[in-house]
N, C-alpha and C positions, 0 to 999 in steps of 0.2 A: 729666578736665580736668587733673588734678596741682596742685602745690600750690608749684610755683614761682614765687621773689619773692612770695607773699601772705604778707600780713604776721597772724601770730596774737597774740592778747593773752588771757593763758591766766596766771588768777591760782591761786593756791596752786600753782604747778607743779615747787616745787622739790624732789620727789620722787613717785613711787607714779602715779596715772595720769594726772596732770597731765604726769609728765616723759615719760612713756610717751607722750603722744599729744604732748606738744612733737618727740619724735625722732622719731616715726613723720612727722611731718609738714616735721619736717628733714630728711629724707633725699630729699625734694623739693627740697630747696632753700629752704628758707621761712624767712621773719623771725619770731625765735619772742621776743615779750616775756616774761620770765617775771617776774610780779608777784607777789611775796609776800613775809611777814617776816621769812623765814630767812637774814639775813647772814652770823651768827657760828653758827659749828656747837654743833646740840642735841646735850646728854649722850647723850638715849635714841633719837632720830629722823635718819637720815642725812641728809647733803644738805644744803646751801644752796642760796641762786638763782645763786653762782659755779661751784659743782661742776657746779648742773645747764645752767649756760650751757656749761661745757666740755665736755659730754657732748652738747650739741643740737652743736655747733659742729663735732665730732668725725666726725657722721656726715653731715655737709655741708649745714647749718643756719647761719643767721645769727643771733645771741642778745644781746640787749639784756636784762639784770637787772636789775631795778628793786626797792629795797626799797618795799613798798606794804603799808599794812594797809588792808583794803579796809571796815573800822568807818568809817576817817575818809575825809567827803567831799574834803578838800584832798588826802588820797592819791591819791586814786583821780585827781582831776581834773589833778591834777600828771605821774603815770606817765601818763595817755594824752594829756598833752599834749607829753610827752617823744618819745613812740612817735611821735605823729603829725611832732615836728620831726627825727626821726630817720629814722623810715620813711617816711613820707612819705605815711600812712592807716592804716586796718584796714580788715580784708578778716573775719576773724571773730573773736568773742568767748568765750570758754570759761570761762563759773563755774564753775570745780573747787572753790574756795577752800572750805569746813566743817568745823564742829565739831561734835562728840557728846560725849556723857555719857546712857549708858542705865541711866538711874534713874527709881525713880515719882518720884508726885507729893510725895507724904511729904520724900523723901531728894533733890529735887532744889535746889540751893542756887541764889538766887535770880540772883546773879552767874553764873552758869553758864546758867543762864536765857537770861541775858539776852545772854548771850557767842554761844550758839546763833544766835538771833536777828535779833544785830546782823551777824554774818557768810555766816548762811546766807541769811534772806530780804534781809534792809535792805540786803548786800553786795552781793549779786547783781543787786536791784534799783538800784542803784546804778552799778555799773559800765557793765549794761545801757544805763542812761540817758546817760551823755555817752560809752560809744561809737557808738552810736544815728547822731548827727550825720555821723559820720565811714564810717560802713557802709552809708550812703546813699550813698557817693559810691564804691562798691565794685560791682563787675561782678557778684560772685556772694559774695552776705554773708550771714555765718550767725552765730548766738547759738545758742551748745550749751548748757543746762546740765547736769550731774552730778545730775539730780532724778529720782525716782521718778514710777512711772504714780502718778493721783490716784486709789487706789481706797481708799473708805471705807468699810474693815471694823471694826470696834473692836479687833480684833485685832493690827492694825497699831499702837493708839495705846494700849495698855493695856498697863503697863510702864514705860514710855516717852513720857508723852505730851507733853512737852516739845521732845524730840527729834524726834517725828514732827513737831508741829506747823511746827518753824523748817524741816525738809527740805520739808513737803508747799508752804510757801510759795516757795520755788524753782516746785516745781512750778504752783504757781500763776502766777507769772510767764511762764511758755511758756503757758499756757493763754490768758492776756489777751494779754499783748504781740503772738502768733504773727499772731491778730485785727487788733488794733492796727497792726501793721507790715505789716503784708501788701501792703497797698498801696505800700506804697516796694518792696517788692522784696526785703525782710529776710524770712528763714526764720529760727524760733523755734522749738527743737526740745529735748526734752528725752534722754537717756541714760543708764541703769540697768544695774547687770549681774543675769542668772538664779541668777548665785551670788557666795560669797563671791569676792574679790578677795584677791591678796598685797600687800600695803601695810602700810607701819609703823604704821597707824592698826589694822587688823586683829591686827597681832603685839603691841601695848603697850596696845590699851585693850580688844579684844573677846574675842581667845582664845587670843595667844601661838603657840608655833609648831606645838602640834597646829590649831588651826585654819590656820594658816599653809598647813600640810602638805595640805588636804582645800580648798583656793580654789584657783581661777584663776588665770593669771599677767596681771599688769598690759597684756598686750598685745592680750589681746582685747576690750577698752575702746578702747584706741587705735586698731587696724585697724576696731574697728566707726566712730568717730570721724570719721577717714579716709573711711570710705564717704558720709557723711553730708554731710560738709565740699565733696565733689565734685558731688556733685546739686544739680541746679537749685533755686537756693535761693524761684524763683516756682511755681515746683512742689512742694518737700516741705516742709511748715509744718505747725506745728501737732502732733506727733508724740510721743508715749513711747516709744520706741525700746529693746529689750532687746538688749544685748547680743550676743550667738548668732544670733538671728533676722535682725537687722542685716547680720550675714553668710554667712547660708544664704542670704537674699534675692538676696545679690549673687554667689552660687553656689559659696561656700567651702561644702568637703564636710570637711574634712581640722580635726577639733574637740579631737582628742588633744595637737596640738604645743600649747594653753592651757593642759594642766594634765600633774600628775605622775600623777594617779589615776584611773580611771575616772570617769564622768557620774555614774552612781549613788552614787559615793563622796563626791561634791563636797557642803559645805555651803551650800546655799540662802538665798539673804540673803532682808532684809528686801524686803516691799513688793511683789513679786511674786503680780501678780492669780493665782488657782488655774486662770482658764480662759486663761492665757499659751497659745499655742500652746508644742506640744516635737514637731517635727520627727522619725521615728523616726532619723537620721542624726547628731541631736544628743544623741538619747537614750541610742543604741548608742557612742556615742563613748567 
């Protein structure tokens, strides 16, 4: 279908693979909101939502910046009221926007808690809801979110149970909403990677730049992204979509140009069920 003139509203996107699937989807031609609260540039984290409107715009994108913290409902309500008197709709939605801190129980401080939370479930759920209105009135609309499969090992939440709990709630949003919306003709889908990713959240909170060095490159989120955003949005609903598989399905063979290191080399994120398909093409990559 391609992705010209649709309009995306893709909060946290002012770097890592928010800005990734804004340019991959600018290079269609697409109106790419990018909502989130980096105005003034962070000491440790690159990027504003200016640098990365100059960067969607660069590659033949149209880029509205909006400063927005997606905590506050007048935020949220305001930028996609903006979008819509600007662009004139939404065509799709993208939760990118979360926080982490992987700490137990013990060590997790309750403001941090509660920061998880407020951004990853009550955000998402939230944006969700007043672009809802305007994605009815969209030819082929999609809600992505950045949420893992729902799979409940203890594994996943022991450590961490803080942080799983606010991400698996995203997740729970595609699970009800996809239901929910189905009937209008909105697809609800969620997106995960098989392995680490390179983002400034990877370099400064999880492992720095040997971890850096053993992830993926932010563009096989986007290209899977990309796939997702094209498909009939009354046809593919409901979904945990991994990364890779994403686009073997759509018959990319060629898994090397994502990363620096071999497959086996790559480090394995969180949240990935053990019986994932692995393709031997993506295994031999």
């Amino acid at each position: 279908m391609g992705l010209k003139n649709k309009v995306l509203f893709i909060t946290g996107g002012s770097r890592g693979i928010g800005l990734a699937i804004a340019k991959k989807a600018a290079e269609d031609g697409a109106k790419i909101v990018i909502a989130a609260k980096t105005a003034e540039p962070h000491p440790k984290l690159p990027g504003t939502i200016y640098t990365a409107a100059q960067e969607i715009e660069a590659v033949g994108g149209v880029a509205l910046p909006l400063v927005c913290d997606v905590r506050s409902e007048d935020s949220i309500r305001e930028a996609i009221n903006q979008t819509v008197e600007i662009f004139g709709g939404i065509d799709v939605c993208v939760n990118n926007a979360s926080a982490i801190q992987l700490t137990n129980t013990s060590d997790t401080d309750m403001k941090r808690y509660d920061l998880m939370h407020q951004i990853n479930g009550r955000g998402t759920f939230l944006v969700s809801k007043y672009c809802i209105p305007h994605l009815k009135q969209s030819s082929n609309p999609h809600i992505l979110n950045l949420a893992p499969p729902l799979d409940m090992e203890a594994k996943w939440f022991a450590g961490h149970v803080a942080y799983t709990m606010a991400k698996y709630t995203m997740s729970m949003c595609v699970l009800g909403m996809s239901a929910e919306l189905k009937e209008h003709g909105i697809a609800v889908n969620a997106l995960w990677p098989r392995t680490a990713v390179a983002t400034a959240a990877v370099k400064n909170v999880l492992g720095g730049e040997d971890l850096m060095s053993i992830s993926r490159f932010p563009e096989i989120m986007a290209d899977a992204a990309y796939a997702i955003f094209n498909k009939p949005s009354q046809e593919f609903t409901g979904n945990f979509c991994i990364d890779d598989l994403v686009l073997y399905e759509e018959g990319e063979r060629d898994f090397k140009k994502y990363a620096n290191v071999p497959f086996n080399k790559l480090a394995p994120d969180f949240f990935v069920p053990t019986n994932t398909p692995l393709p031997e093409v993506i295994k031999n990559s």
